[in-house]
C-alpha positions in Angstrom: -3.7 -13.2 6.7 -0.5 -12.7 8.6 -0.3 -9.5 10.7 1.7 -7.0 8.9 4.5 -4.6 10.1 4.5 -1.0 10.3 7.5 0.9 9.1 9.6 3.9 9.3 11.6 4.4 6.3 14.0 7.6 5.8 12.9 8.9 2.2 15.8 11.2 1.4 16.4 13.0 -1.5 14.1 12.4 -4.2 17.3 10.9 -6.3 16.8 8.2 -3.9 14.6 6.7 -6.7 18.0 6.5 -9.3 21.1 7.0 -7.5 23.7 4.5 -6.0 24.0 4.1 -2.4 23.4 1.6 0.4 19.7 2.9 1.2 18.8 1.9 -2.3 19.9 -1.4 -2.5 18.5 -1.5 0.8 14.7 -0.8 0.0 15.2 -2.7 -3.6 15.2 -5.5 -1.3 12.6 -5.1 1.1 9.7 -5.3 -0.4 10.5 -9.1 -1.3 11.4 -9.7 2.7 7.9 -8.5 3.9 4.6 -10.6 3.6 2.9 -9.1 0.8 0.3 -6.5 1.7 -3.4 -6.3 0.5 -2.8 -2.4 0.6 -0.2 0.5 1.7 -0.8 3.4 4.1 2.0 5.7 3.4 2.3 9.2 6.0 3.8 11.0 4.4 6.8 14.2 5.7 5.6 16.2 2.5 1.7 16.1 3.2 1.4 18.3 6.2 -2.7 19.3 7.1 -3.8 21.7 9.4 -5.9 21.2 12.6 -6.8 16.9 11.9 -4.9 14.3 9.9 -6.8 13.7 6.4 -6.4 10.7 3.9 -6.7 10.4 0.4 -9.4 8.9 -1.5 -8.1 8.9 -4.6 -8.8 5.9 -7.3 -5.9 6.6 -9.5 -3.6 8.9 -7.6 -1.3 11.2 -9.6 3.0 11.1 -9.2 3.5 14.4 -7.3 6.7 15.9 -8.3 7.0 18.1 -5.6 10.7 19.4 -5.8 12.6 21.2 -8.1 16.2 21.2 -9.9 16.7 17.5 -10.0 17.4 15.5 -12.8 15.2 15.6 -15.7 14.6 11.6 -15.2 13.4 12.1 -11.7 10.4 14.2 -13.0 9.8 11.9 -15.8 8.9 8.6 -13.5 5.6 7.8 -12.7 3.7 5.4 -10.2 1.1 4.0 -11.4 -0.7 1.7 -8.5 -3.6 2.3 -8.1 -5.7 4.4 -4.9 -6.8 2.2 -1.8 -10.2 4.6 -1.4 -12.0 1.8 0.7 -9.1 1.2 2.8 -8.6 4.9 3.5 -12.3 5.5 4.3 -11.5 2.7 6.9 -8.6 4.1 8.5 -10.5 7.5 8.4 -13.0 6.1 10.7 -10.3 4.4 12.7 -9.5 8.3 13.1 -12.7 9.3 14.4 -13.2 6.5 16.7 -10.0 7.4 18.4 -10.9 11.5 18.6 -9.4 12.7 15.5 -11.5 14.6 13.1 -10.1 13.3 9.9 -10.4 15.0 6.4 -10.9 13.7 3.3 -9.1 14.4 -0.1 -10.4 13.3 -3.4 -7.9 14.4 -5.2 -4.4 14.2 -3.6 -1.8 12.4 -5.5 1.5 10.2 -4.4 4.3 12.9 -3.3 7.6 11.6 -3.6 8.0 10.7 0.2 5.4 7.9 -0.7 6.2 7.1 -4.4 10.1 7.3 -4.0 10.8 4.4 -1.8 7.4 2.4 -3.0 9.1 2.5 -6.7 11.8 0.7 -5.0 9.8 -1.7 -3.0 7.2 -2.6 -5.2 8.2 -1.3 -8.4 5.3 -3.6 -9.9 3.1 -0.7 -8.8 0.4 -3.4 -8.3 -0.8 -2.8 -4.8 -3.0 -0.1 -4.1 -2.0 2.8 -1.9 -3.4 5.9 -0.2 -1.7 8.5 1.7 -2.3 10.0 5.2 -1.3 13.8 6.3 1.0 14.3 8.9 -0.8 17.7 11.0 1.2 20.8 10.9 1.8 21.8 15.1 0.6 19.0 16.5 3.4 16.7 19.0 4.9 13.5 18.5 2.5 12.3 21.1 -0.7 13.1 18.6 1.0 11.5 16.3 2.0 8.1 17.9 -1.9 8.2 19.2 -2.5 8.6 15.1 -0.9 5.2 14.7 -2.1 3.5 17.1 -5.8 4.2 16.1 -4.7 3.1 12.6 -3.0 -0.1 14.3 -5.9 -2.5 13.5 -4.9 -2.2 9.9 -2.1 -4.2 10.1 -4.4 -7.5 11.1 -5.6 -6.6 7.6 -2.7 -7.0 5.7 -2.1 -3.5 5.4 1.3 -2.1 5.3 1.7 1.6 7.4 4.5 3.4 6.4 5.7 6.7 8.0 7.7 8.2 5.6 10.0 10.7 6.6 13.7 11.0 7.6 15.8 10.4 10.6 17.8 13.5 10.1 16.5 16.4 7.8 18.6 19.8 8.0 18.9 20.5 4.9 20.5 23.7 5.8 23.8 22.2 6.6 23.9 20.7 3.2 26.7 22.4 1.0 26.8 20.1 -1.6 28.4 17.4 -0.1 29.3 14.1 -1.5 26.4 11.1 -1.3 28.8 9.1 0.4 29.9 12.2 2.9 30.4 10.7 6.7 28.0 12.2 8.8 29.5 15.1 11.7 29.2 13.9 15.0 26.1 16.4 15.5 24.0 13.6 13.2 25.4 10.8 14.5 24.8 11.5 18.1 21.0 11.9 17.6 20.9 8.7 15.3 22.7 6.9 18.1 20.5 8.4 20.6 17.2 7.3 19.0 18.2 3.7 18.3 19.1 3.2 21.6 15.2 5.1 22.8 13.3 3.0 19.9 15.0 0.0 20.6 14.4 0.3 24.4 11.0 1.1 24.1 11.7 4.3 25.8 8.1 6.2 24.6 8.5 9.0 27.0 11.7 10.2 26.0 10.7 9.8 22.7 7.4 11.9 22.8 10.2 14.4 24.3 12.6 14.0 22.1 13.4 18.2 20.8 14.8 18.6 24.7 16.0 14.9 25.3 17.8 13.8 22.7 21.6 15.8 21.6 21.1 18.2 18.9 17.2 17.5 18.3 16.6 21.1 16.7 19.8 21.4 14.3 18.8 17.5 13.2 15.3 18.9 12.8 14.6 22.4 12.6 11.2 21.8 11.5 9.4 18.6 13.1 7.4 17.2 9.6 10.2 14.7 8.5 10.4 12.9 12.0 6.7 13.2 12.9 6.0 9.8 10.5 8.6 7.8 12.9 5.6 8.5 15.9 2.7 7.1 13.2 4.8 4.1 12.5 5.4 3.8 16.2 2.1 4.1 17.2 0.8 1.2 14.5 3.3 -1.1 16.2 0.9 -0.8 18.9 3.5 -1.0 21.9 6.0 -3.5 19.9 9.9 -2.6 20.0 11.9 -1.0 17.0 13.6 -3.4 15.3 16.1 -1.1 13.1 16.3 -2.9 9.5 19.1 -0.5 8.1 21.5 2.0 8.9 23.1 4.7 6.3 23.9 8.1 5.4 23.5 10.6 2.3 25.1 13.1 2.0 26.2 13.4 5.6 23.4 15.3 7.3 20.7 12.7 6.2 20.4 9.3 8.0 18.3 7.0 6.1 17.2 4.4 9.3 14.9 2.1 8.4 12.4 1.0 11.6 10.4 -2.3 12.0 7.4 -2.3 14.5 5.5 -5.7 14.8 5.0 -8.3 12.4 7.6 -11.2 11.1 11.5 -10.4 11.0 11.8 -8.7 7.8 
């Protein structure tokens, strides 16, 4: 079973799943360029734990439609893959093995950071998924060390997928144009972490809120950027490869990040 990549894929809004742009067209393809997987981890920005990462357990996981004032098409989608319960229980000793005390959630659904781009990926909804919490307060640094516990996975066949966004202020949005260029403010962190993923620059990375220009107004909170670290981390010390490049709505990049595993 070929070794699979882990990813980092810029969710956006949740009319990612039905409106035109470049990101998209962009995932609509993916999914076809990437070996197929036996399963799908997805951490998730909008599944935030406190005090230890926990996974879900799910058989049938529920579409979490966890936002509000969107079209009335966006809450009538569903995603209907089944749970990944065995694999979960797996990466949740991977967890422990590595430190973490991980939790357990019987219950929890697919939020739209996971079901949003997996719609467009797989939109077959045939291969089984389970979430993992990102942990409210803990660094970039916890995180990465997240993924790389969870790295043996990948030999597996299964897909890890931080879910998040390169660039999440979402109080700069003023209702903006999808196609809005981004302000130089965006861009310059966008350019800055290509250039620190692509170099394999970890340190500056784990330090990235006094590093990199403009960290905190890209990110005043860290949750949407904390996947990048589990995707990271998975690659197990391989370089970014960046698979695509856009912008929505101007204050959101929508970077897509390889780790490992074939050219996709």
């Amino acid at each position: 079973m070929a070794s699979m990549p882990s990813l980092f894929i810029s969710h956006g809004a949740p009319t990612l799943a039905i409106s035109d742009s470049p990101a998209r067209h962009f995932l609509a393809e993916l999914g076809a360029r990437l070996p197929r997987p036996s399963a799908i981890l997805v951490a998730s920005a909008h599944w935030e734990t406190n005090g230890q990462p926990s996974v879900s357990l799910a058989e049938r996981p529920a579409t979490i439609h966890d936002f509000g004032g969107f079209p009335p098409a966006l809450y009538e989608m569903r995603y209907p893959a089944p749970g990944a319960p065995d694999m979960a229980q797996a990466a949740a000793a991977l967890l422990e093995q590595a430190g973490f005390s991980a939790g357990r959630s019987a219950t929890r659904g697919l939020d739209h950071g996971a079901w949003v781009p997996l719609t467009l990926m797989y939109p077959s909804a045939d291969i089984p998924v389970a979430q993992l919490s990102v942990v409210r307060g803990a660094t970039p640094a916890d995180h990465e060390r997240m993924g790389r516990a969870l790295a043996p996975l990948r030999d597996q066949g299964v897909l890890v997928v931080g879910s998040g966004s390169l660039t999440h202020n979402l109080y700069e949005f003023r209702g903006q144009p999808i196609d809005s260029a981004p302000p130089d403010w965006v861009r310059a962190f966008g350019d800055w972490m290509k250039r620190a993923l692509e170099g394999g620059d970890l340190e500056a990375l784990r330090q990235y809120r006094a590093e990199a220009p403009h960290a905190v107004r890209n990110h005043p909170t860290e949750e949407h950027l904390l996947p990048l670290f589990v995707a990271l981390g998975a690659g197990a010390g391989a370089r970014a490869r960046q698979l695509h490049a856009s912008h929505e709505y101007g204050v959101l990049a929508m970077d897509v990040y390889a780790f490992g595993g074939a050219e996709a």
